[in-house]
C-alpha positions in Angstrom: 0.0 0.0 0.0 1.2 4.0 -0.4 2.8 5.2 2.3 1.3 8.8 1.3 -0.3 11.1 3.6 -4.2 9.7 4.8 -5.7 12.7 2.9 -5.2 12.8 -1.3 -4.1 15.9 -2.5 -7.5 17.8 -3.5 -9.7 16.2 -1.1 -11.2 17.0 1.3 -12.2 15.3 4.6 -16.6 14.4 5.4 -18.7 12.8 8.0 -21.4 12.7 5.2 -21.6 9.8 2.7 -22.6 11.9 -0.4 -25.0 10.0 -3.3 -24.1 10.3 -6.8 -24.8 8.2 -9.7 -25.2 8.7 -13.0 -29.1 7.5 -14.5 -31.6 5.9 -12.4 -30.9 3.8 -9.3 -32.0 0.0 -10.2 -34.4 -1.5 -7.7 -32.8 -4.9 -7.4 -34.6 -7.7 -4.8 -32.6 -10.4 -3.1 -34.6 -13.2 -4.7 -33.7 -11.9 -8.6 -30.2 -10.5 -7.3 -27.3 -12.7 -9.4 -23.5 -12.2 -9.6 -21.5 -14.0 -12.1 -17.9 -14.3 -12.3 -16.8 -14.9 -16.2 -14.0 -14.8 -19.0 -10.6 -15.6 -18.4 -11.3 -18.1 -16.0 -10.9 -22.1 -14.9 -14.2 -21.6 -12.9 -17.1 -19.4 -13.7 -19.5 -18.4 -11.3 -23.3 -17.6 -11.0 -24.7 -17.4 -8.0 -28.1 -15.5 -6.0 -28.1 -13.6 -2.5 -27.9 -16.9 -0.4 -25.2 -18.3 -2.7 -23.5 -15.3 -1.6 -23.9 -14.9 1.8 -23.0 -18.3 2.4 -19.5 -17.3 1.1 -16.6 -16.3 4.0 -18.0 -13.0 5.1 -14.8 -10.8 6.5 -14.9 -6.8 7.7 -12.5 -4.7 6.6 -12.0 -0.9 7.8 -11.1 1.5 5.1 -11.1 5.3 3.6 -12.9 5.9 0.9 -11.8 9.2 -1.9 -14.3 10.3 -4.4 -13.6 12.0 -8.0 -15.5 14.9 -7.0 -13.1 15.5 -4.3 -14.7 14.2 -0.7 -13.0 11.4 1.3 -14.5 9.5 4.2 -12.3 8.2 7.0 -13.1 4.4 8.4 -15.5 2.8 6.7 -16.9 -0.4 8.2 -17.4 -2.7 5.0 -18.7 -6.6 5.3 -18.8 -9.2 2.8 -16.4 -11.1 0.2 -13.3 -10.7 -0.2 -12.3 -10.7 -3.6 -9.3 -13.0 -3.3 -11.8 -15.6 -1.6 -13.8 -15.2 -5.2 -10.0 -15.8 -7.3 -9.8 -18.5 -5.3 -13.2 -20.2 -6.5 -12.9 -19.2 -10.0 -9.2 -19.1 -10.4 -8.1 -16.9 -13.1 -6.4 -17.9 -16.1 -2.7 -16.7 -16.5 -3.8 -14.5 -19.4 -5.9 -12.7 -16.8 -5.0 -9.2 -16.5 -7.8 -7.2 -15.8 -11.4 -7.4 -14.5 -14.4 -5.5 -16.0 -17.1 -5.2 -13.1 -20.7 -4.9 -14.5 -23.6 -3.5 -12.9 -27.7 -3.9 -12.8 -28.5 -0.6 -14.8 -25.4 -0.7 -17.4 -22.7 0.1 -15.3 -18.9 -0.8 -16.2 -15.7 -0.3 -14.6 -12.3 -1.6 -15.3 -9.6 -2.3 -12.6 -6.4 -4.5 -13.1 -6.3 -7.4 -11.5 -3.5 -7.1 -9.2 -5.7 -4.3 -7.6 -7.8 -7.1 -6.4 -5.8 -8.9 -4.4 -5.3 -6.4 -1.8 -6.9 -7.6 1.2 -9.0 -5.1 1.7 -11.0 -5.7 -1.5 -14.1 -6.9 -1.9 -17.9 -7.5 -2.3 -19.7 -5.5 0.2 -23.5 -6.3 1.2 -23.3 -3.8 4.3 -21.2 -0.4 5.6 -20.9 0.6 9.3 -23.2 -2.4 10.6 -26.2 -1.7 8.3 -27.1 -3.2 5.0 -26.2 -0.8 2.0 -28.9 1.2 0.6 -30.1 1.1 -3.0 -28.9 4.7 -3.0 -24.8 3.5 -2.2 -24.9 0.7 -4.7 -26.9 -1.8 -2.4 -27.6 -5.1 -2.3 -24.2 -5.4 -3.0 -21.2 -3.1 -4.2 -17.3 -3.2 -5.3 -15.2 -1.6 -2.7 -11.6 -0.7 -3.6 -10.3 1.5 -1.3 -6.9 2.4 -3.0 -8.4 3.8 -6.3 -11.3 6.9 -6.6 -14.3 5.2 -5.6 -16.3 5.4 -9.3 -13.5 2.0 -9.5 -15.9 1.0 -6.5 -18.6 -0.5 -9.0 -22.6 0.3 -7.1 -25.2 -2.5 -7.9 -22.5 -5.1 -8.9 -23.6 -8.1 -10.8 -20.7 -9.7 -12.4 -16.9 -9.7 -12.9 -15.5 -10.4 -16.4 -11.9 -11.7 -16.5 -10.5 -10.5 -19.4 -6.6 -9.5 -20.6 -6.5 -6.1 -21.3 -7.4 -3.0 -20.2 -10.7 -1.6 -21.3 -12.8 2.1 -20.9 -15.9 1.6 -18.4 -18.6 3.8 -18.3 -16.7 7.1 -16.7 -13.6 6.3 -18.6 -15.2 6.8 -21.5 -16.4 9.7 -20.7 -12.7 11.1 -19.8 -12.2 9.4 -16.2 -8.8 8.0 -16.1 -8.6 4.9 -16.9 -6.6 4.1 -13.3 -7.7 6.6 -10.9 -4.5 6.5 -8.3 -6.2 9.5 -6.0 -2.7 10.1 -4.7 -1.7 11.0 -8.1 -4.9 12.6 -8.6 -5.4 10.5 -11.9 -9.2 11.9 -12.6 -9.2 12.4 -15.9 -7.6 11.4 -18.5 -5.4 13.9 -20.2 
């Protein structure tokens, strides 16, 4: 991990957990709720909520720094780790790069050695209480080392696949990265 200051350069610090999304927010219920793991891998995956929760659930504490410039200080996350789902699906050695999809259209690109940090993962709840539909609820992407818009809302499924492709805000001009301690927010 960086050993950079807590606070990204251009951030600043909030008790508030600010909603923004792009479009409408998808009203998904537990019993239709599916996540699939897919692509370049030995194992793919499609599973429903109980599927899920019946998965190692771990907590993990973490900051969280936006695009639009807020950060928030220890967040409480529960649910998957990711490197509990590579271990299930095992990647293939081609591999490079995951493109998280999301009820409503939503696509994000992170490489896969972001990943296996180990605080990464599937979360189904945030400071003891299950996510709202409004924060990306049932479940979301949390990868605390990248801008959170890397932090796919409403995910549904993780495609393995070897290079690096534009999601949704990377094409329109998000970095394709998003380092916040290099400020990578757009592309240039």
């Amino acid at each position: 991990m960086n050993n950079e200051p807590r606070l990204p350069a251009g951030q600043r610090l909030t008790e508030d957990w600010p909603i923004l999304h792009y479009g409408s927010i998808p009203s998904i219920s537990l019993d239709e709720w599916s996540f699939k793991i897919d692509g370049l891998v030995e194992n793919s995956i499609d599973i429903n909520w109980s599927d899920f929760m019946n998965l190692p659930q771990t907590k993990v504490v973490s900051d969280i720094h936006c695009v639009t410039t807020w950060s928030k200080y220890d967040n409480q996350w529960e649910g998957v780790l990711i490197n509990e789902l590579l271990k299930i699906c095992q990647p293939k050695d081609n591999a490079m790069h995951v493109m998280f999809h999301s009820y409503g259209g939503y696509t994000t690109n992170v490489p896969l050695k972001d990943l296996q940090f180990d605080n990464v993962l599937i979360a189904h709840s945030h400071n003891g209480s299950t996510i709202t539909s409004e924060h990306g609820g049932p479940a979301r992407g949390v990868v605390p080392h990248l801008y959170f818009w890397k932090s796919a809302k409403w995910v549904n499924r993780m495609e393995f696949i070897t290079e690096e492709q534009a999601g949704f805000w990377e094409n329109y001009g998000y970095h394709i990265y998003g380092d916040p301690w290099k400020e990578e927010r757009y592309s240039s």
